[in-house]
C-alpha positions as CSV (number, residue, x, y, z in Angstrom):
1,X,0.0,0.0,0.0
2,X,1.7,3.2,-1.3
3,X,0.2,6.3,1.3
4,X,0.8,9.8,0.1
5,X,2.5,12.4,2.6
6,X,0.0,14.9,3.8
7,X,2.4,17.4,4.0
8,X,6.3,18.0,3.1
9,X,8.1,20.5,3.8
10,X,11.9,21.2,3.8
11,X,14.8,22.2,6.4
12,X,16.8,24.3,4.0
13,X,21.1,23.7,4.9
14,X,22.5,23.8,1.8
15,X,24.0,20.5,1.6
16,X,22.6,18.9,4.9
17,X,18.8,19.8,4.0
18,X,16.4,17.2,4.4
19,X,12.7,16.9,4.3
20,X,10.1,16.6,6.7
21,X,6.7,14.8,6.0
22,X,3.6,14.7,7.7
23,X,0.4,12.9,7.5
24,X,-2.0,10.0,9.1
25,X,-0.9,6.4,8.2
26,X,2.3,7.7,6.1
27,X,4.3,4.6,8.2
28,X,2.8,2.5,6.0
29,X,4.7,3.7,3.0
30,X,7.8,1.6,3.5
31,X,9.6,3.3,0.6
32,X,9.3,6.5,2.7
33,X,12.0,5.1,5.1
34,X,13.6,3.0,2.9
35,X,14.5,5.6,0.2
36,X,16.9,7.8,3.2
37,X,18.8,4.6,4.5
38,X,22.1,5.4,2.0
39,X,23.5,2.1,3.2
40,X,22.8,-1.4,3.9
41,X,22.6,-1.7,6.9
42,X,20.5,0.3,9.9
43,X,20.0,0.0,14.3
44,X,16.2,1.0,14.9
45,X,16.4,2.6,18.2
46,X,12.7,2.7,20.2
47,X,12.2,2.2,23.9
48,X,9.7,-0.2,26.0
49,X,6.8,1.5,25.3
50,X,6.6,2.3,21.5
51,X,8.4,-0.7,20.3
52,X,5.6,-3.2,21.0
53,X,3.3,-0.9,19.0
54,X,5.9,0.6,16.0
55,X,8.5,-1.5,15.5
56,X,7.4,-4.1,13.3
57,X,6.5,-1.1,10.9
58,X,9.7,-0.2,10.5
59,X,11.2,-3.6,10.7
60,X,9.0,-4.6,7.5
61,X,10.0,-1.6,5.4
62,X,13.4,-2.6,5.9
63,X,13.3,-5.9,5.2
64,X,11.1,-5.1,2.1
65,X,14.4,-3.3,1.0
66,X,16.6,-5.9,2.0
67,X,18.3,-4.1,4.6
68,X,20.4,-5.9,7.7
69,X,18.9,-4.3,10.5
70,X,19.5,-4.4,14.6
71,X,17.1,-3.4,17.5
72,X,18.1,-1.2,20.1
73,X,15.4,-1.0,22.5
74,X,15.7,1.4,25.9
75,X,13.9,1.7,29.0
76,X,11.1,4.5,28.6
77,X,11.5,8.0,30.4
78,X,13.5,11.3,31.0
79,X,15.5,9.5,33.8
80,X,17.4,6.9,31.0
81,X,18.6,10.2,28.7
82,X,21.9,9.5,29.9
83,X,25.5,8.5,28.8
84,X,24.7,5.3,29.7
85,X,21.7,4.9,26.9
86,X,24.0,6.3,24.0
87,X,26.9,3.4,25.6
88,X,24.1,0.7,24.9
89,X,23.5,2.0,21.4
90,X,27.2,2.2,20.6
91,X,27.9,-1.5,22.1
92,X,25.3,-2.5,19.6
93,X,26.6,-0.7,16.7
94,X,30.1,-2.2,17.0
95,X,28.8,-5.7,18.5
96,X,27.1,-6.1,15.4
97,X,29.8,-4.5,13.0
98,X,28.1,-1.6,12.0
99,X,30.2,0.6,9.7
100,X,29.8,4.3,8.8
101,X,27.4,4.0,6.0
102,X,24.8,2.5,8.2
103,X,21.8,4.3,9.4
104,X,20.3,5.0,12.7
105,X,17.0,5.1,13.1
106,X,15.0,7.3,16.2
107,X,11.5,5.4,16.9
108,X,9.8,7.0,19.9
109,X,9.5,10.3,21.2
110,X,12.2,13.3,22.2
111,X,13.9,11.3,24.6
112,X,14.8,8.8,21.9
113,X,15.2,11.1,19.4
114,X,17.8,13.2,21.0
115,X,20.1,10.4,22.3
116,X,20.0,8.3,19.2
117,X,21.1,11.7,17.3
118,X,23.8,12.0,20.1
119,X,25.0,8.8,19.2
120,X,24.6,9.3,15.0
121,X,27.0,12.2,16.0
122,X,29.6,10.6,17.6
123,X,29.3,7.0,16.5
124,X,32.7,6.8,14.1
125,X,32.8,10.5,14.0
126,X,29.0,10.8,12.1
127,X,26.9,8.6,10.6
128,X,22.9,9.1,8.9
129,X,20.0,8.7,11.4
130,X,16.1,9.1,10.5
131,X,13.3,10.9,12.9
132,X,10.4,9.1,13.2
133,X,9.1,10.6,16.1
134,X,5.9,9.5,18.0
135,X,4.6,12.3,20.5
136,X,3.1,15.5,19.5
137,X,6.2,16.9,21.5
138,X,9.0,15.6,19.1
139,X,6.9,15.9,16.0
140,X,6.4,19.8,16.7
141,X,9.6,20.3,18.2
142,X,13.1,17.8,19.2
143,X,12.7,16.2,16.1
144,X,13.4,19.1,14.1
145,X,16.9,21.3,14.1
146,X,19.4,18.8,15.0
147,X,19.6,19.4,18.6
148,X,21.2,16.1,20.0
149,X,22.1,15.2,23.5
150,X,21.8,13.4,27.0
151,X,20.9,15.4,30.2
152,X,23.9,15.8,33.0
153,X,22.4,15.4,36.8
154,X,23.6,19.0,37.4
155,X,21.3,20.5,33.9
156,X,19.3,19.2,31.4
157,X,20.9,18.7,27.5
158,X,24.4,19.6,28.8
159,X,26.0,17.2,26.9
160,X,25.2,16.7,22.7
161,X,25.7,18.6,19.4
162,X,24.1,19.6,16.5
163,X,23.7,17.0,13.8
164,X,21.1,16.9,11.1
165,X,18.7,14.0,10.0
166,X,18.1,12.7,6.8
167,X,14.6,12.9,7.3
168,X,11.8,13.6,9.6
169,X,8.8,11.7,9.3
170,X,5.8,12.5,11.6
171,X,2.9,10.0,11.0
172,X,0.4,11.6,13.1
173,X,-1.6,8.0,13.6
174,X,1.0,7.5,16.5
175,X,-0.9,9.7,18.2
176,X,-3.8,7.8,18.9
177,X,-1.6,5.6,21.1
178,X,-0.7,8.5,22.8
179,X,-1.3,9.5,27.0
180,X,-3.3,12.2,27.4
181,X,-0.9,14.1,29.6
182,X,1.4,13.3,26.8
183,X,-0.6,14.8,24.1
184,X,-1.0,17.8,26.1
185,X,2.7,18.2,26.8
186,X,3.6,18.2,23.0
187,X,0.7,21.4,22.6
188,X,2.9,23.3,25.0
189,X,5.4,23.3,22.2
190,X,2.8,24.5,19.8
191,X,1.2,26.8,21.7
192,X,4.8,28.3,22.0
193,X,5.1,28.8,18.3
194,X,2.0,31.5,18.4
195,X,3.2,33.4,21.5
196,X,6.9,33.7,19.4
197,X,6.3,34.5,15.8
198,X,2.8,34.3,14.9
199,X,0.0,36.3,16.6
200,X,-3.0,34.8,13.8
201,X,-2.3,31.0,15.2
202,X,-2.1,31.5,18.6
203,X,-5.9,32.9,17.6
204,X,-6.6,29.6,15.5
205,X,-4.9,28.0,18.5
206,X,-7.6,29.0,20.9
207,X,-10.4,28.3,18.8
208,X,-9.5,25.2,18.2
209,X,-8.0,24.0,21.6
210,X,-10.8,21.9,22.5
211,X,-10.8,19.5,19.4
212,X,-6.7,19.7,19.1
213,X,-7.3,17.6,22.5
214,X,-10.0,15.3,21.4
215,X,-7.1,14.2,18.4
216,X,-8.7,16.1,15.6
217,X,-6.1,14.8,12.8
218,X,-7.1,17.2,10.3
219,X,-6.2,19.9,13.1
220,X,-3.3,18.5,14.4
221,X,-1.2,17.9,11.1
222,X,-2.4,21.8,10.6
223,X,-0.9,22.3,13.9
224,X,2.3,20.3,13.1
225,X,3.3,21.5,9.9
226,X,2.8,25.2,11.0
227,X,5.3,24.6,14.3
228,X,7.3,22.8,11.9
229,X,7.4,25.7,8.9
230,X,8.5,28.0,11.9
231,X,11.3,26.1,13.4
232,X,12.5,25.0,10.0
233,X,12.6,28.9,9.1
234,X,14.5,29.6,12.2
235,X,16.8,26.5,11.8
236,X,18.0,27.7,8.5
237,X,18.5,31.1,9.4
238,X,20.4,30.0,12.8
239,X,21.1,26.4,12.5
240,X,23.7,26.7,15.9
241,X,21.6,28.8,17.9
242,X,24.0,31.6,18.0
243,X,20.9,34.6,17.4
244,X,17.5,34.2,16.7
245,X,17.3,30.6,17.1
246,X,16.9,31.0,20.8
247,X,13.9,32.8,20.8
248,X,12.8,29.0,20.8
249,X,13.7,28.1,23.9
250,X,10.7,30.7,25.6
251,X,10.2,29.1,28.8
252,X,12.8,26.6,28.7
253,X,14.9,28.4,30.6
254,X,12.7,28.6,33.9
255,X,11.4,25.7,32.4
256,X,14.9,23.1,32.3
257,X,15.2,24.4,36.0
258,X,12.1,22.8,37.4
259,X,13.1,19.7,35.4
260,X,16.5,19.5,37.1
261,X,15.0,20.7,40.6
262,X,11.8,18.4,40.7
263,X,14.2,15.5,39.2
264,X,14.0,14.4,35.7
265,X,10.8,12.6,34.6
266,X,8.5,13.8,37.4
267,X,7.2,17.2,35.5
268,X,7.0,16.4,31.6
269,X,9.3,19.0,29.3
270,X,6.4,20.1,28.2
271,X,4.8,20.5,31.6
272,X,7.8,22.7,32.7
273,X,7.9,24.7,29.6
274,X,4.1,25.5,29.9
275,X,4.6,26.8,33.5
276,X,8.3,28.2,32.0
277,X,6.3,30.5,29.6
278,X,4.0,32.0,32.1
279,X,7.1,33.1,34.1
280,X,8.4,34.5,31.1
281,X,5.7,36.4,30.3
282,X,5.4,37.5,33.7
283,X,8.9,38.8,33.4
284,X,7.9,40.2,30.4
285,X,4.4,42.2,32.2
286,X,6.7,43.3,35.0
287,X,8.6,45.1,32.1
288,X,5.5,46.8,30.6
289,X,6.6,44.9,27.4
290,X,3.3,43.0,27.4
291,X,0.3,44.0,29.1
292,X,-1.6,41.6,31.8
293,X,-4.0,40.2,28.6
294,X,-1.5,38.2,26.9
295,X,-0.6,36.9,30.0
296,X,-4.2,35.7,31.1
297,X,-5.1,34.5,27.5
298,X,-1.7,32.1,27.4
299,X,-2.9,31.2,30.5
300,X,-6.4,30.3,29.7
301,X,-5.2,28.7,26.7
302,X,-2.4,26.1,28.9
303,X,-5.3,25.4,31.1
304,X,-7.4,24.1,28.0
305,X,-4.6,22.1,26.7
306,X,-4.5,20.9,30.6
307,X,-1.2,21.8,31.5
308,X,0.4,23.2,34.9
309,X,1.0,27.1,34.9
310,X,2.0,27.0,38.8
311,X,5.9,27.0,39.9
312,X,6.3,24.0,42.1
313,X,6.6,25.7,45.6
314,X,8.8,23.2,46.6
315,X,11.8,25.4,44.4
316,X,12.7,28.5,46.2
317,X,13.9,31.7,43.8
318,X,17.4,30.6,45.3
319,X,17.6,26.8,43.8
320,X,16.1,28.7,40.4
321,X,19.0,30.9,39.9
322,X,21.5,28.0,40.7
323,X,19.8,25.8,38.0
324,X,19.6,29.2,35.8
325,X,23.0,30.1,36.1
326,X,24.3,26.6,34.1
327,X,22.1,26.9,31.2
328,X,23.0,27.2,27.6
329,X,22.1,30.1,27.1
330,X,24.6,32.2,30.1
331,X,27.0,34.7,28.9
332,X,29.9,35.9,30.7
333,X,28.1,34.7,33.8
334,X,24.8,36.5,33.0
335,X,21.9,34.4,32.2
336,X,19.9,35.8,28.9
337,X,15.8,35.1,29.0
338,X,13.9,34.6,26.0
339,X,10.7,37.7,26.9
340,X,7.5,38.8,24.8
341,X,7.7,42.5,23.6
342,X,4.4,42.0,22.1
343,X,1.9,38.8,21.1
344,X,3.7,37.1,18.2
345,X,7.2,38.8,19.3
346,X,10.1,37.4,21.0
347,X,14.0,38.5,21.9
348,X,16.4,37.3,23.5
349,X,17.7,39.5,26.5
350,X,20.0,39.6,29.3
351,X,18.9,43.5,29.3
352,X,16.0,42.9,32.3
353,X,15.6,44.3,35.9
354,X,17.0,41.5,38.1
355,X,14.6,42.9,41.1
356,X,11.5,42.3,38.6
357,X,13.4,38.6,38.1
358,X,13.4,38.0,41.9
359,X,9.3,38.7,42.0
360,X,8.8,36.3,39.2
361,X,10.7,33.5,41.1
362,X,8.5,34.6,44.1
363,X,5.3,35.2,43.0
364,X,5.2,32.6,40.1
């Protein structure tokens, strides 16, 4: 059965673009995986909970092209994004005499997805790897952009690097197989795409909020494919996050810290972010940037999609500056925000009134 892509759009690098397609059932095109393997040989890399449903999909379209393939499967959650996982991948790859022209393959969501990049990266200095990723989260967001990595216990993604994939490939059908709370982690991410560059979806957004949960298709490959045209804009503008590519990271700051503080796993990334972007735009009201209405309406719209927009009172403003002060985005010692100036509007500034920061840590 040959399924047509919904959607395709493209991450324009020059020489290391590559396309990213979106649709309902589009797994079940085997040539769409089999045409990006440039080798013979590929390591499918899944975890406990999405191999038992995905795997033999992917295991079919290889064999179909007569493609020697391995399994790599990794305990589910945050807490394995380690070292450790990326060792286990690697014993595999040389175990089984893997060379430089094979392919990896990311089956799962963005834990998966960014340590089986980590490992393409640094498995005999580079080799391919494919995206198929299976959350709303990673299909929006971590699959896209080339942001690889494993989480350090003293910060989140403070080890990786940035390494393309051949290919993304979003099969929105994976979806129906996703948690709730998981589903509403991933529209975090979305909803993050209207409050940075585009005022007229975060509109569309919260009309259609209600139905984006009850797994409308129709509007979630809409949803997808826009947060996907805007990163892949960004990407290729800023593919090493040295400018503008940052403004992506609204709420992660604030966001990575309750991660690290509450422990890794506990609060979803997209949980933290949600509750990372209201502090941001908080930050952003106690700078008469925004007024109080953007504020209220993001937070209307993360209680729709069900998602947290309450710091954990368990983190004091002290414990949020010592996870702050290690993220990626410190300079010199100072640590830069991504703020709202307007709906639709982001920067990235270390130019901010630390008092105003200290009342945002309080009062959040």
């Amino acid at each position: 059965m040959t399924i047509q892509p919904l959607h395709q759009l493209n991450v324009d690098l020059g020489d290391r673009s590559y396309p990213i397609f979106i649709g309902h059932h589009i797994l079940d095109n085997h040539q769409l995986i089999s045409d990006y393997i440039q080798g013979s040989s590929a390591v499918i890399v899944s975890n406990t909970t999405v191999a038992p449903l995905y795997l033999d999909k992917v295991s079919q379209a290889l064999e179909l092209a007569n493609i020697r393939y391995d399994s790599v499967i990794l305990p589910d959650g945050e807490t394995f994004k380690t070292l450790a996982s990326v060792e286990l991948i690697i014993d595999t790859l040389l175990k089984k005499r893997h060379d430089r022209k094979t392919t990896l393959i990311a089956l799962g969501g963005g834990v998966v997805g960014d340590i089986t990049g980590f490992a393409a990266a640094i498995y005999q200095r580079g080799v391919n790897f494919i995206q198929i990723p299976t959350t709303l989260l990673s299909q929006v967001d971590s699959s896209v952009g080339g942001k690889t990595g494993v989480n350090h216990p003293s910060g989140k993604n403070m080890i990786g690097a940035f390494y393309q994939p051949q290919c993304v490939i979003a099969d929105t059908h994976t979806l129906e197989t996703l948690p709730d709370r998981e589903l509403s982690a991933g529209l975090a991410e979305v909803i993050k795409y209207g409050l940075i560059h585009d005022e007229k979806f975060f509109d569309w957004l919260e009309t259609n909020i209600e139905k984006l949960m009850q797994k409308d298709y129709q509007l979630l490959s809409h949803a997808i494919l826009v947060s996907c045209q805007t990163k892949a804009e960004i990407v290729a503008i800023d593919e090493k996050e040295s400018g503008i590519r940052a403004i992506l990271n609204l709420g992660h700051t604030f966001g990575h810290a309750i991660e690290s503080a509450m422990g890794y796993g506990n609060w979803l990334h997209g949980e933290a972010v949600a509750t990372g972007m209201v502090m941001a735009l908080d930050l952003s009201e106690r700078h008469h940037w925004i007024g109080p209405e953007v504020k209220q309406r993001t937070i209307q719209l993360l209680k729709n999609a069900h998602l947290p927009v309450k710091s954990p009172p368990q983190i004091s403003p002290e414990q949020y500056m010592d996870y702050m002060s290690i993220d990626k985005k410190v300079d010199r010692g100072v640590i830069k925000f991504v703020l709202l100036k307007s709906l639709g509007k982001a920067i990235i500034t270390a130019d901010y009134d630390s008092a105003l920061l200290t009342q945002t840590l309080s009062e959040s």
